[in-house]
C-alpha positions, 0 to 999 in steps of 0.5 A: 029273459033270463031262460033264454039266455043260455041259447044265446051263449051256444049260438054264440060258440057255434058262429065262432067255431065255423068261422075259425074252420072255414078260414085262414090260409088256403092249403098249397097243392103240389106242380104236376111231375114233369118228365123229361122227353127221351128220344125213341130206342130201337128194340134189341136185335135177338139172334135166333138159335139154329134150328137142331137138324143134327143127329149125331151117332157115337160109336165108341168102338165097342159095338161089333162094326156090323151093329154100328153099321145096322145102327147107321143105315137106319138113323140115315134112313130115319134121319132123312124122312124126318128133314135131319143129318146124321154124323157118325163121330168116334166118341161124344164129347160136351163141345159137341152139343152145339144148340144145332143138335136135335138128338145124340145115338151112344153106343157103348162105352158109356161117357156118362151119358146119364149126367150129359143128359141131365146137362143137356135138356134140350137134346134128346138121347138114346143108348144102345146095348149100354147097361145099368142106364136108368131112362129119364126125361130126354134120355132113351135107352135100347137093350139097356141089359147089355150087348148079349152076344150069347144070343147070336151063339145060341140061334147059331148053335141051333141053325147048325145042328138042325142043317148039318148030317151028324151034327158036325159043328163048329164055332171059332170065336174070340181069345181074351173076350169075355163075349167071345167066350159067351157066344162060344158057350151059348153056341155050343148049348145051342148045339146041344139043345137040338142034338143032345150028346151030337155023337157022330155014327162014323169016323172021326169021333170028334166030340161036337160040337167045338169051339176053338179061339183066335185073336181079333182080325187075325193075320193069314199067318194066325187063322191058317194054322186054326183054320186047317185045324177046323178043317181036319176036325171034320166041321162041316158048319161053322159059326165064325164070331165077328171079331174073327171074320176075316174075309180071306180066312171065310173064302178059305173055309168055303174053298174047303167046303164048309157052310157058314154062319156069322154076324156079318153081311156075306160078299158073292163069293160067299153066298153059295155057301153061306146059310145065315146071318145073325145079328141083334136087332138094334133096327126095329126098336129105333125105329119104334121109338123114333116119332116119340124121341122126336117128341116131348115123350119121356124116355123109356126103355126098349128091348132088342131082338134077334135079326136073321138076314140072308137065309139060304133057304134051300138050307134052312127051309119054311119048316127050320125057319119056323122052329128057329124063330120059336127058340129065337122068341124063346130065348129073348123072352128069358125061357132060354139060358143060353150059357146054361146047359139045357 
């Protein structure tokens, strides 16, 4: 018995040690949460932006009118196919670029398109003959290494020489412009690269081709006197710089006999004796990069032509033509220096 003992003692342990966990008090559980009932809202009313429709083109009053015109006709012609406005404005400013605007055309000046662009991720721009800017997501540029109006000069210089007997040509450019004074030189290299030297066989012996400057939009009283003076130096073509076109002083040098070349659409009474006109072509690269602006497309930059629009060609035939298209892709290209003497 006395062997038997020490189990008796651990079932003894054991009873009291389940009985002491097995009762006592019963452990308390938490009320269920209850959340006050909310009379139902109504969900905001968001007020929807306005569709961008617009396409705003800033002038900025640098660009020759016949470009900013070219620039016009064909946003408007572009602008209606694709269900948009087109406004033209003096200069663009940030009030202007209302969440209705679908894409902004600057021409030069440059009012810091670059940092507007950045301001404005949601409108699409694209610059035209401004240089130094740099592309970037939302932002465009057209013949971002300038206006090049030397370029016009040349294929002018050239178009006179190769239409004219004895190579009597003319330019009458631009007093106190830099571009005027580039399309100046351009026309005379121009000149030259088709006729070398251009010494006439018969009087007078004037050393062409020339070049004489006027103010900009010259009264009759400013391109009379200029005009005789060209007149009596025995030009028979002449290339007349935009910023000096005016329309009496044109009619004047036709009267007189004169052919002309210029930038410029020519009225009726000017057409028998107009040969040309020549432009940069700002039209085509808009054109080309018209569906990728109205994309999600980065931008990019596009180079700008050169455009011949209203030919004679009983003057400047399918031979000439040919020969100044060549020194037109030539001198786009970069093979050509036009304020170089070739």
């Amino acid at each position: 018995m006395l062997l038997k003992q020490p189990f008796y003692f651990i079932l003894i342990i054991s009873t009291l040690l389940l009985a002491s966990c097995s009762g006592g008090a019963p452990i308390p559980t938490a009320a269920p949460l209850e959340l006050p009932t909310l009379p139902p809202t109504e969900a905001p009313t968001l007020t929807p932006l306005p569709a961008a429709t617009r396409v705003l083109v800033a002038n900025g009053g640098q660009l020759p009118e016949v470009d900013v015109q070219q620039v016009m006709a064909q946003a408007l012609g572009l602008g209606g196919a694709t269900g948009l406005t087109v406004e033209l404005v003096p200069q663009l400013t940030a009030e202007m670029l209302t969440p209705d605007v679908k894409l902004a055309i600057v021409l030069p000046p440059d009012p810091g398109v670059t940092d507007v662009a950045s301001r404005y991720p949601g409108i699409r721009f694209i610059t035209i003959a401004i240089p130094g800017i740099t592309p970037s997501a939302n932002l465009f540029t057209i013949g971002a290494d300038g206006a090049h109006p030397e370029w016009p000069g040349f294929v002018a210089g050239y178009i006179a020489a190769i239409t004219t007997y004895e190579w009597r040509v003319g330019a009458l450019t631009q007093t106190g412009s830099n571009d005027g004074l580039l399309a100046g030189d351009a026309f005379r290299n121009g000149a030259m690269f088709f006729c070398g030297l251009c010494n006439p066989y018969f009087t007078p012996f004037t050393d062409y081709p020339i070049a004489m400057e006027m103010n900009p939009a010259p009264t009759q009283a400013e391109w009379q006197p200029w005009a005789d003076a060209f007149i009596a130096s025995g030009v028979k073509t002449a290339y007349v710089y935009p910023g000096v076109a005016n329309p009496e002083m044109l009619a004047y040098l036709a009267q007189k006999g004169l052919k002309l070349i210029g930038g410029q659409l020519p009225s009726d009474e000017l057409r028998p004796a107009w040969i040309a006109s020549i432009n940069l072509d700002y039209s085509s690269p808009l054109e080309d990069v018209w569906s990728e602006v109205m994309g999600d497309t980065p931008g990019r930059d596009l180079p700008v032509g050169i455009k011949l629009g209203d030919i004679d060609a009983s003057v400047l035939g399918d031979g000439k033509l040919r020969l100044v298209n060549e020194i037109i892709a030539l001198l786009t290209s970069g093979a050509i220096a036009p304020n170089t003497v070739q």
